[in-house]
C-alpha positions as CSV (number, residue, x, y, z in Angstrom):
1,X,207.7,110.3,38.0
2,X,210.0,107.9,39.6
3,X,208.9,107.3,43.6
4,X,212.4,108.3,45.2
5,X,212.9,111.5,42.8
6,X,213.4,115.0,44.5
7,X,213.4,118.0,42.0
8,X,216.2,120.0,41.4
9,X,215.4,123.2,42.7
10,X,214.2,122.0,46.0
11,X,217.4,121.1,48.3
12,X,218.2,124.8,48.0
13,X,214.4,125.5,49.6
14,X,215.6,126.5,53.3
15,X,217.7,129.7,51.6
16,X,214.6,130.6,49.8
17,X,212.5,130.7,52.7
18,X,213.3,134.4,54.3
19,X,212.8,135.9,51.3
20,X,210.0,134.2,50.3
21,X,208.1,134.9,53.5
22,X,209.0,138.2,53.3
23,X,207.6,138.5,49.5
24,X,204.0,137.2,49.9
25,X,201.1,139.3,51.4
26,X,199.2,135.6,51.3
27,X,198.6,134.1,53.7
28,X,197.6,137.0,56.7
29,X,195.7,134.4,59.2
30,X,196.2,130.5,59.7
31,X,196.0,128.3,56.8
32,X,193.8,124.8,57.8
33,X,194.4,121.5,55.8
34,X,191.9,118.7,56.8
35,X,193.2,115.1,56.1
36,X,191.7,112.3,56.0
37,X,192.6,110.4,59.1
38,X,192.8,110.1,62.9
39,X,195.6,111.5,65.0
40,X,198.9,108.7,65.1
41,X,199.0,107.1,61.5
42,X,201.3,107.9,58.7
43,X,199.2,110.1,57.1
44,X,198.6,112.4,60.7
45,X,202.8,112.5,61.3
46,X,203.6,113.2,57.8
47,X,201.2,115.6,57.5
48,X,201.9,117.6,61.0
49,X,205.3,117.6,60.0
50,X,204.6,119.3,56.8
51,X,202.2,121.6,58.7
52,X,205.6,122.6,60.6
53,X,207.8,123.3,57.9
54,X,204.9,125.2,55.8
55,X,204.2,127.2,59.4
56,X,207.9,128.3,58.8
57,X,207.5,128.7,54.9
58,X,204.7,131.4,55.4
59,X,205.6,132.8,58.4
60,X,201.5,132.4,59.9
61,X,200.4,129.1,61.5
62,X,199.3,126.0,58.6
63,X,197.1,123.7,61.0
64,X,196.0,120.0,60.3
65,X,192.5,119.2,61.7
66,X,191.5,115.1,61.4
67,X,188.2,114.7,59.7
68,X,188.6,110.4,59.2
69,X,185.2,108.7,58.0
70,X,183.3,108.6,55.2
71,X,186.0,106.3,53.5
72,X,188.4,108.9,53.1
73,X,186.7,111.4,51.5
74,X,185.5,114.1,54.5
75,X,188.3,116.4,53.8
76,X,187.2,116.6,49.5
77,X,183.4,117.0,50.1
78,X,184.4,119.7,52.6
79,X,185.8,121.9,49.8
80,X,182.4,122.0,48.7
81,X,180.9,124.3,50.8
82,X,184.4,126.1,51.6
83,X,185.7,129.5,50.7
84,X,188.1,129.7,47.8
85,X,190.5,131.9,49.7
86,X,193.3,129.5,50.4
87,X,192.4,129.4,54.2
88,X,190.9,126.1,53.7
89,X,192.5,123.2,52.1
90,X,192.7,119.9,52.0
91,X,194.3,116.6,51.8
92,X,193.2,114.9,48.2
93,X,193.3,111.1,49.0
94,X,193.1,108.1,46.2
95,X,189.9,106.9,47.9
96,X,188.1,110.2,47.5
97,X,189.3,110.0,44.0
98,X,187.5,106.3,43.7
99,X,184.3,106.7,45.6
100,X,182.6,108.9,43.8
101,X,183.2,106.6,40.4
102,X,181.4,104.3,42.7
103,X,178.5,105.7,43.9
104,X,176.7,109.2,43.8
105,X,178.5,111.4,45.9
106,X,178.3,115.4,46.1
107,X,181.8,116.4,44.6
108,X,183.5,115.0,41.0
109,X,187.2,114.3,42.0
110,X,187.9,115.7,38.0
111,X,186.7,119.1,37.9
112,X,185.5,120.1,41.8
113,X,189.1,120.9,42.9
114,X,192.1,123.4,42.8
115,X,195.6,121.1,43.0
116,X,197.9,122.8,44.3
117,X,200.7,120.4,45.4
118,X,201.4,116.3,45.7
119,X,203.4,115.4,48.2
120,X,204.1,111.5,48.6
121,X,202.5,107.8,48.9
122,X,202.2,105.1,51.2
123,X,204.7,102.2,52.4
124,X,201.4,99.8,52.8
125,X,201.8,95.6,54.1
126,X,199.7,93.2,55.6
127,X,200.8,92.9,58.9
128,X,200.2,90.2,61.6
129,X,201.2,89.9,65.6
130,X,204.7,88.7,66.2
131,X,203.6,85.4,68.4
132,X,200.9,85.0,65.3
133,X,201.6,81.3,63.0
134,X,201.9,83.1,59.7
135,X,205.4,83.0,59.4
136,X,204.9,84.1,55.6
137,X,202.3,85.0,53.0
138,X,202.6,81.6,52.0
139,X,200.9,80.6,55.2
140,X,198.8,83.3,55.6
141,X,197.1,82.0,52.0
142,X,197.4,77.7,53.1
143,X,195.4,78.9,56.3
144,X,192.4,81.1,54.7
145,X,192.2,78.2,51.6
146,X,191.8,75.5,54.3
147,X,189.3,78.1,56.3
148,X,187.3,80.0,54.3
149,X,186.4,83.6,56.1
150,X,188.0,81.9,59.5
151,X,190.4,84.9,58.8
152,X,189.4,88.5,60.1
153,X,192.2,91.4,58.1
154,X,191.4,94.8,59.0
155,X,191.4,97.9,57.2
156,X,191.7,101.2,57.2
157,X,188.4,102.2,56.0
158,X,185.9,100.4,53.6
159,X,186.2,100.9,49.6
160,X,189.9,102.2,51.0
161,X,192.8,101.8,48.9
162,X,193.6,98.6,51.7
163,X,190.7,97.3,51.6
164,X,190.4,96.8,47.9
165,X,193.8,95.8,47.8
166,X,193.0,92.6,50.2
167,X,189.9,92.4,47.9
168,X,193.0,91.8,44.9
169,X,194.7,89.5,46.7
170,X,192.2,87.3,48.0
171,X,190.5,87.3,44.4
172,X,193.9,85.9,42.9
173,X,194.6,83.5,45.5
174,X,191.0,82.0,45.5
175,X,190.5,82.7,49.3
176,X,187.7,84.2,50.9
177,X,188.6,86.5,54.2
178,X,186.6,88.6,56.5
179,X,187.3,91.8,55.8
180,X,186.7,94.6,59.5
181,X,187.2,98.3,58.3
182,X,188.5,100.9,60.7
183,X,188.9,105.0,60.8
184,X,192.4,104.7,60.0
185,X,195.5,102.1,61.5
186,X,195.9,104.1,64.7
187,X,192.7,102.3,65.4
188,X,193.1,99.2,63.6
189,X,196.2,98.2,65.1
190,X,195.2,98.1,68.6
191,X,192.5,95.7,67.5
192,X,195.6,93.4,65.4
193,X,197.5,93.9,68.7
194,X,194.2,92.9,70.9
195,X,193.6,89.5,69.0
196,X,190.6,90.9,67.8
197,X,191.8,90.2,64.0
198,X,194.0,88.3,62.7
199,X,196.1,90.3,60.1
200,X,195.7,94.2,59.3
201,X,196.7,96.3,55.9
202,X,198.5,99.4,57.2
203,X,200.7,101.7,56.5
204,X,204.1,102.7,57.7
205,X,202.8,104.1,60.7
206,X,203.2,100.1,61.9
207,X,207.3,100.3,61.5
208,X,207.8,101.1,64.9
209,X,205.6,98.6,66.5
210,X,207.2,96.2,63.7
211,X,210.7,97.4,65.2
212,X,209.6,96.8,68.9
213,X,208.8,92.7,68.2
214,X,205.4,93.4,68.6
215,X,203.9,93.1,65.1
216,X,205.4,90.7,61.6
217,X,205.6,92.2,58.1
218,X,204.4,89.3,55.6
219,X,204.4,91.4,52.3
220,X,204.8,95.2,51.4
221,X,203.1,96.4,48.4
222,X,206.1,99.0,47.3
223,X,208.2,98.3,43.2
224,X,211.0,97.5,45.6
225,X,211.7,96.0,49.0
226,X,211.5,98.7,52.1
227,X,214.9,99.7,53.2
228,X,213.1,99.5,56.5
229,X,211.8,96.0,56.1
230,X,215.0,94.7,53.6
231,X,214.2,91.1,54.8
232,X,210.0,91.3,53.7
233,X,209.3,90.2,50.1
234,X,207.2,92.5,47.9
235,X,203.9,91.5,46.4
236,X,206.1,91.4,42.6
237,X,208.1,89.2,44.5
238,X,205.4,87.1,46.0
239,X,203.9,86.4,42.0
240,X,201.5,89.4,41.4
241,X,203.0,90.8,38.7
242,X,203.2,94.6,38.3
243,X,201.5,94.9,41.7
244,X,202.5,98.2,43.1
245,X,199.9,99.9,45.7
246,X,201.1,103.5,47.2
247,X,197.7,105.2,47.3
248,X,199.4,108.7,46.5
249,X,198.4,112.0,47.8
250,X,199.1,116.0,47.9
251,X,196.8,118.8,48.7
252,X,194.0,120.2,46.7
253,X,191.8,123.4,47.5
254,X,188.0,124.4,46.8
255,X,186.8,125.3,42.9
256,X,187.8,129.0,41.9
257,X,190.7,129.6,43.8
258,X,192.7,132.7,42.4
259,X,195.6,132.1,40.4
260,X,198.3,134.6,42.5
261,X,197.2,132.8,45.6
262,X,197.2,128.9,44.4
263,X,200.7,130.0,43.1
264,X,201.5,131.5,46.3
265,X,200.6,128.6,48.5
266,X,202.2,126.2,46.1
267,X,205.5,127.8,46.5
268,X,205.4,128.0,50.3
269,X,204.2,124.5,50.0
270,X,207.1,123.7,47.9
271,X,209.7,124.9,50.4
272,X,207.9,122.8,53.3
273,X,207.6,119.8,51.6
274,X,212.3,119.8,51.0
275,X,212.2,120.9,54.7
276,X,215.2,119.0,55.8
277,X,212.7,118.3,59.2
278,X,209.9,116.8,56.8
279,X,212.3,115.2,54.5
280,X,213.5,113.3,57.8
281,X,210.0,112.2,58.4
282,X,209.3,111.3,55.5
283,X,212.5,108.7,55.9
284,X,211.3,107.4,59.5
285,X,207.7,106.3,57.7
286,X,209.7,105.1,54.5
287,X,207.7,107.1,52.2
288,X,209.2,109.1,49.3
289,X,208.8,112.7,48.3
290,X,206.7,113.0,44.7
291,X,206.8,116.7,44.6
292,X,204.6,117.3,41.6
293,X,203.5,121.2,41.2
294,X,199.7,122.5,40.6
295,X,199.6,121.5,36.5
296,X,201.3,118.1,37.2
297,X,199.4,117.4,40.0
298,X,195.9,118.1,38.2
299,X,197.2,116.2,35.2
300,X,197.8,113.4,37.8
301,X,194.5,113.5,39.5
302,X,193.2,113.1,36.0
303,X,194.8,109.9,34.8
304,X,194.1,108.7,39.0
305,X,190.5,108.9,38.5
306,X,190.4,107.0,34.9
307,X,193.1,104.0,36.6
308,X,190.4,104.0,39.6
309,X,187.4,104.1,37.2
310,X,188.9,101.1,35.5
311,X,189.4,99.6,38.4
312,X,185.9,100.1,40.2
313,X,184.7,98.5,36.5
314,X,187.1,95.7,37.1
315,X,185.6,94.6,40.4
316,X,182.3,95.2,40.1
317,X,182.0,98.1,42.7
318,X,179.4,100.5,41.3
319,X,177.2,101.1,43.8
């Protein structure tokens, strides 16, 4: 599935939406999704956003409710204990995919779940202030070689996607940093912009401040440069080879969820996601729409957990 690929089918969405809502006895009360980070990062507009256009899809209220913590994975072990009615759902990020391959945790991210839809990935960078000396990568790395853990990069939440992904980079460079995890980069960043670190991994949620002189782009981790960031070189660029870090995500629900109603909330799901209102916020973060449906996005999930089980394997991370 190529990152910037829309399915046919789903720029006609807004004329399907009347009828659709009209159609479906599901849902009959608000539908909540819980994602996996604080109010003001990428993941919080994107997903409010969504909730908006699936509000209009179904006709009844689709609410997001922040449960950040636990690396990510809040939102997953929730659908444990949760009703398989379709009220509750959640947001299915990579890092509660990888954590339980890591250590014992209550849910397995192969067989506890219901997909229903995935929705997109992350434009993430390393980002530093603007008055900062790191003009480049290059100097980022001369610094952290000269001073071993002298360098403080945040986060957005240990054993996260970010963090692992400084882990990489560090690894292959022969550097050692100091790595500070945070709830998410609406709390990371005021930290970066503070002085309290000296570099953060973020996601797109940083363009603005970026655009505002307040913050420097020294990589992005995307197959191609950012149409946002045209003049910031990607990792490939930079000499990692086939490095390409999104951290993908869609929304899964709890075990034994009936087949009319996962197909149900899928299709209003569906029509949300080609919302001409989230496809334009999806463009502002620079983050594509992967529409996969409910088979795909299981399949998916699947081959996600044996990459991060590798990966975990790779670097030693089994706790």
């Amino acid at each position: 599935m190529k990152r910037r690929q829309i399915l046919a089918g789903g720029l006609a969405a807004p004329a399907l939406l009347p009828a659709f809502a009209r159609a479906q006895s599901f849902p009959n009360r608000p539908i909540t999704i819980q994602i996996s980070f604080p109010p003001g990062g990428a993941t919080d507009v994107q997903m409010r956003s969504f909730a908006e256009a699936a509000t209009r899809a179904f006709g009844q209220q689709v609410i997001i409710e922040n449960r950040p913590g636990g690396g990510g994975t809040l939102p997953a072990a929730n659908m444990r204990g949760a009703r398989p009615d379709g009220y509750t759902l959640a947001q299915l990020s990579l890092p509660a995919i990888r954590l339980p391959l890591m250590q014992r945790m209550a849910f397995n991210p192969r067989t506890d779940f219901t997909p229903i839809i995935h929705l997109t990935g992350y434009l993430f960078m390393i980002v530093v202030r603007a008055e900062s000396p790191y003009r480049s990568w290059a100097d980022f790395v001369a610094d952290a070689r000269a001073r071993p853990n002298a360098i403080r990069i945040g986060n957005t939440g240990a054993n996260g996607t970010p963090h692992l992904t400084n882990i990489d980079l560090a690894e292959k460079e022969g550097i050692q940093l100091t790595h500070v995890p945070f709830r998410g980069e609406s709390d990371g960043t005021p930290n970066l912009l503070g002085g309290h670190i000296e570099a953060m991994a973020c996601g797109s949620g940083a363009l603005q401040i970026i655009a505002e002189g307040k913050l420097r782009a020294l990589n992005v981790w995307v197959r191609n440069r950012s149409p946002k960031l045209p003049e910031v070189p990607t990792l490939i660029e930079l000499g990692y080879p086939g490095m390409v870090v999104t951290s993908p995500y869609g929304v899964v629900g709890p075990l034994g969820m009936d087949p009319e109603t996962v197909q149900r909330l899928h299709d209003g799901f569906r029509i949300a996601a080609h919302d001409p209102a989230h496809l334009a916020t999806l463009e502002r973060l620079d983050q594509p729409l992967e529409y996969l449906n409910s088979a795909d996005y299981g399949r998916f999930i699947a081959h996600s957990a044996d990459e991060e089980e590798a990966r975990v394997t790779r670097l030693g991370l089994r706790i």
